[in-house]
C-alpha positions in Angstrom: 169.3 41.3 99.9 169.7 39.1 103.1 169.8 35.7 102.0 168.1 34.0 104.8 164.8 32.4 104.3 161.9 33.4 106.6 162.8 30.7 109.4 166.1 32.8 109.7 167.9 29.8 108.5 171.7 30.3 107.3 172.3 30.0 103.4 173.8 26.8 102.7 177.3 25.9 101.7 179.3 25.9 98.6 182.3 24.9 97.2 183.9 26.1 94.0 186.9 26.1 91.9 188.6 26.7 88.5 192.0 27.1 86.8 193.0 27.7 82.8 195.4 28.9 80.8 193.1 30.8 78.4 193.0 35.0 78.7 189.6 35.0 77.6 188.1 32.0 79.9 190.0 34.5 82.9 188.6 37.2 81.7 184.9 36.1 81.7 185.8 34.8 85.1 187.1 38.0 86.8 184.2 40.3 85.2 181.9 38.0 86.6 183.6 38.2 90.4 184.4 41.5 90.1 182.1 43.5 87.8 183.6 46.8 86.1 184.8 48.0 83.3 188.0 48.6 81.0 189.6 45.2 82.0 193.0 44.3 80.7 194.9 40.9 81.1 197.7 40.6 79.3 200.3 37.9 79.4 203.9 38.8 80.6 206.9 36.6 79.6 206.2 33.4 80.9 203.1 31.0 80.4 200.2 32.4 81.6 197.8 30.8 83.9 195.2 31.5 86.9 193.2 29.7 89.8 190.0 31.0 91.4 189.0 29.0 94.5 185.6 29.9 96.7 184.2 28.0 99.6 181.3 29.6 102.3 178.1 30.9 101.6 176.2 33.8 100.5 177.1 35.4 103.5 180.9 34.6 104.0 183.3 32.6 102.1 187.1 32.5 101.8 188.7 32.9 98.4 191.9 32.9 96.8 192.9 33.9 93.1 196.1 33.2 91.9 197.2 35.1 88.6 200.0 34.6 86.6 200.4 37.8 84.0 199.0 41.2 84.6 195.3 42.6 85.2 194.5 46.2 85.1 190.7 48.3 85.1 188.2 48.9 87.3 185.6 47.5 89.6 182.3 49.0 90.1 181.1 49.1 93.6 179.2 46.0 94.7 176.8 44.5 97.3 180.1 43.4 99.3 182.6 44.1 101.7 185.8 42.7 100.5 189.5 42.4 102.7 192.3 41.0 100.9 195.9 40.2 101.2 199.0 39.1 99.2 200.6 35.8 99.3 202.9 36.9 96.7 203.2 39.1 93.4 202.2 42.8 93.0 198.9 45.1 93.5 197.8 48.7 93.5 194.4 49.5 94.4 192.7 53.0 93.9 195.1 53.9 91.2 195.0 57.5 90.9 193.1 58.5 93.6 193.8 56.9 97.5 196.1 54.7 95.9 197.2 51.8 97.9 200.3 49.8 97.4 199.8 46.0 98.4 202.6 44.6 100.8 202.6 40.9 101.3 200.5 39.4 104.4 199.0 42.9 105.1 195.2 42.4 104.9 193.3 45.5 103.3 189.8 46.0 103.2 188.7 47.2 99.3 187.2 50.3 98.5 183.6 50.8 99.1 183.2 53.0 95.3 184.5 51.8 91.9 188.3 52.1 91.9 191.0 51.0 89.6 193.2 48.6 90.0 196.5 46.8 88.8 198.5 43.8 89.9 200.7 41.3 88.0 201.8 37.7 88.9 199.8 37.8 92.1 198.6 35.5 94.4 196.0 36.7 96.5 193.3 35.2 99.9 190.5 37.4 100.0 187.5 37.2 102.4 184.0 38.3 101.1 181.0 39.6 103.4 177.7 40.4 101.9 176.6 43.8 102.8 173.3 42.5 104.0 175.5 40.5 106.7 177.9 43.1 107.7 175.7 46.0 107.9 173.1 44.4 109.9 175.7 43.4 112.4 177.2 47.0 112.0 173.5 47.9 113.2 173.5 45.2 115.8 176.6 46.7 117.5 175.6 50.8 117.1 178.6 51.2 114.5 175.5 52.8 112.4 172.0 53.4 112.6 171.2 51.9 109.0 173.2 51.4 105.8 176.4 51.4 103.9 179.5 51.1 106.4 182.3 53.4 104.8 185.3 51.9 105.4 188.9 54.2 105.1 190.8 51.6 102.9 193.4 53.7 102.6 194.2 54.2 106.9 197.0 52.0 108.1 196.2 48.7 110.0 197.4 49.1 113.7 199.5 46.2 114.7 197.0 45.1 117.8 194.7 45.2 114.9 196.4 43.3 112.4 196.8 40.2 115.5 193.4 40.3 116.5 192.3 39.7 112.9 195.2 37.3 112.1 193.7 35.0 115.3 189.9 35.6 114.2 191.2 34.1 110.3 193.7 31.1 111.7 190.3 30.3 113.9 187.5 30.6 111.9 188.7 29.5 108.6 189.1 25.4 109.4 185.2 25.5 110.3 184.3 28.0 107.3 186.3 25.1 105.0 184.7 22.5 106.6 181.6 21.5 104.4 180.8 19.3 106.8 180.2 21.9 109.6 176.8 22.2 111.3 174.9 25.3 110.0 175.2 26.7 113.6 178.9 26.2 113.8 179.4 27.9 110.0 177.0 30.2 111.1 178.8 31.6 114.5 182.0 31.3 112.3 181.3 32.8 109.5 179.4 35.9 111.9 183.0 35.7 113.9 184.6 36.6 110.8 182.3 39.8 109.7 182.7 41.4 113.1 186.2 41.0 112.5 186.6 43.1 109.7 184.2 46.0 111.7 187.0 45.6 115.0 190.0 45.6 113.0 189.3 48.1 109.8 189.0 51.8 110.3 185.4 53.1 109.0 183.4 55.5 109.4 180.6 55.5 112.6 177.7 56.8 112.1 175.0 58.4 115.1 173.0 55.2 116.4 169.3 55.0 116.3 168.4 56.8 119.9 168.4 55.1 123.3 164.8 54.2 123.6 162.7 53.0 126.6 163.0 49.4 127.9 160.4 46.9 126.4 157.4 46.0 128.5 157.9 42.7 129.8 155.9 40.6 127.8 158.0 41.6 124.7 160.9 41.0 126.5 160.2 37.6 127.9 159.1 36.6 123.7 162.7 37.8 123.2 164.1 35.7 125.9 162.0 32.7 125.2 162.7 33.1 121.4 166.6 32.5 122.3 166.4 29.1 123.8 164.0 27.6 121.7 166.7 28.7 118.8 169.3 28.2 120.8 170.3 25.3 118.3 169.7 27.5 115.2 172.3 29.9 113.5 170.0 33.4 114.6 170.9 36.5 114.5 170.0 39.6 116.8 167.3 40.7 113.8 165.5 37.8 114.0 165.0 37.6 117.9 163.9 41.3 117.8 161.3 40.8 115.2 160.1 37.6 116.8 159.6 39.6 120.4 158.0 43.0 118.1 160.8 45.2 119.2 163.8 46.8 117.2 167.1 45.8 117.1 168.1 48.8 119.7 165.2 48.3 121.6 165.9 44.7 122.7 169.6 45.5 123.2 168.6 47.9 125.2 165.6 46.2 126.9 168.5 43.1 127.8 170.7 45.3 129.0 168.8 46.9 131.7 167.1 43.8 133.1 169.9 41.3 132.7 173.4 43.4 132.1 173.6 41.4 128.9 173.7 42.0 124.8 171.3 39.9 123.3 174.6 37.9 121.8 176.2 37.5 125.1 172.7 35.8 126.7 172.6 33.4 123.8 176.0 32.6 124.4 175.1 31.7 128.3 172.2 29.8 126.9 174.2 27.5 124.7 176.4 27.2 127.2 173.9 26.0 129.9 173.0 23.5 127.1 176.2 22.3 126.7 176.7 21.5 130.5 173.4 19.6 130.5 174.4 17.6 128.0 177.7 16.5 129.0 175.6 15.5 132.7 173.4 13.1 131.1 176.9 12.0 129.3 179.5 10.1 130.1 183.1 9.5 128.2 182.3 6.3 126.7 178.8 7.7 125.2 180.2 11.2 123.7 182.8 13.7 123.5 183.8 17.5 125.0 184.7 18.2 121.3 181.4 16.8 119.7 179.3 18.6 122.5 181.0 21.7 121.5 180.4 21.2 117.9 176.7 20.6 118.4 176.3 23.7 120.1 178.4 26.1 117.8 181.4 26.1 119.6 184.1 25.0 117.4 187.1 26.6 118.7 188.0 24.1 121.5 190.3 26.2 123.8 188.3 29.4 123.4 185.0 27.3 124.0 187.0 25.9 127.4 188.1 29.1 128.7 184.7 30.7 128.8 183.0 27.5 130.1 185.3 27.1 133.2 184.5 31.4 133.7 181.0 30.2 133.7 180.8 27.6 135.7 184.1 26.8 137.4 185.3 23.6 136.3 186.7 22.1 132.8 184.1 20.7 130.6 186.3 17.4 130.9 185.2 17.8 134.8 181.7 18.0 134.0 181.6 14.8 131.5 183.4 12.8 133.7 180.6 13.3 136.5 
């Protein structure tokens, strides 16, 4: 289920964490992450221990689980899309079937069925999309015209693959930590993130919904007027095409035609036209590039200053200034 209320507000933030030294206090951990069946954690010859740490929301959040003895079974298939890599230690996924050998730093995304598993004195980040989120921007895209995205988690990463999602991570994840992070910055971050794992990990396209014709005007000028009075709102492409009456294809393709724009790339101009107003009625004793940024979901400085100067010419730091 999508988690977002009717107002197409982004789920709220949480923070959690917890460590032991008990096998069975792990073990009711881990079956609750990671539901499936046949689970085995053993100790090995050293104290055992483990450390489960989550922060995001309902729609992304980082994680890391650090575990030291073995864990062996399998998970059922779940309501999530799930890429992971090893900081250190030893993991097998899809034992006996695509199996999958772990190597350290190389990010894999999980199986989409139940598969088993087995690792030992691990320590593992992990990065968890809800499969409301990612399929509806699967959708939003034309990966697939409705439903489960089957990923191939046994196809090697490519290596221009690997970087781009290695930049998206070391980029998003100080904002996606950040509690304090507006709802539209966690939002654009966190939505950063999930088409990350879609560019970088092989799956399986599906036929998108046919081109259809371009929406009458008055639909499309709802659609338009929809995205700047949310401009300052974490939406989504779902919620400006059910606020103009038109599908999601409809006003990617209505956009396209009349402006040469996705829906995300107008919005994107929008906030950006919002941010150059702002820093105009501004000067640099009364606010910041930085905090102007921030407000508007921009929260990667240098990428934020690259496309404003393609936009309009000049450094932000130009504009404030006057």
């Amino acid at each position: 289920m999508d988690e977002r209320d009717e107002t197409g507000a982004a789920p709220p933030a949480f923070r959690r964490a917890v460590h032991g030294d008990d096998l069975d206090g792990a073990r009711d951990l881990y079956e609750a992450q990671y539901p499936g069946e046949g689970f085995r954690l053993e100790r090995l010859d050293h104290p055992f221990e483990y450390r489960y740490a989550a922060v995001g929301d309902d729609d992304v959040s980082l994680r890391t689980s650090e575990f030291r003895g073995s864990a062996r079974g399998t998970a059922d298939a779940v309501p999530e899309y799930v890429v992971s890599w090893l900081v250190e230690g030893r993991g097998v996924v899809d034992v006996g079937r695509d199996e999958v050998a772990l190597q350290p730093l190389v990010p894999r995304v999980a199986p989409t069925r139940a598969y088993a598993f087995d690792f030992a004195d691990y320590r593992q980040r992990l990065v968890h999309v809800s499969a409301a989120h990612l399929e509806r921007l699967a959708v939003e895209r034309g990966d697939v015209a409705a439903g489960p995205v089957q990923f191939f988690h046994a196809a090697p990463l490519a290596e221009t693959a690997l970087r781009r999602w290695r930049t998206v991570v070391s980029e998003t994840t100080p904002v996606l930590l950040d509690l304090a992070a507006t709802p539209l910055e966690r939002s654009e971050a966190g939505r950063r993130l999930a088409l990350a794992v879609l560019d970088a990990f092989p799956h399986e396209t599906g036929q998108a919904a046919p081109a259809v014709l371009a929406a009458g005007s008055r639909r499309l000028a709802r659609a338009v007027e929809y995205l700047h009075a949310h401009a300052h709102e974490p939406i989504g492409v779902t919620e400006v095409a059910a606020a103009a009456d038109l599908s999601v294809r409809g006003l990617q393709v209505a956009l396209q035609r009349t402006f040469d724009l996705s829906p995300t790339e107008l919005l994107r101009q929008i906030r950006l036209d919002r941010v150059r107003a702002d820093l105009e009625a501004a000067t640099p004793e009364t606010t910041t590039v930085s905090a102007v940024a921030r407000h508007w979901g921009f929260s990667h400085l240098g990428r934020f200053s690259a496309v404003y100067r393609d936009r309009f010419g000049e450094q932000p730091s130009a504009t404030l200034r006057g």
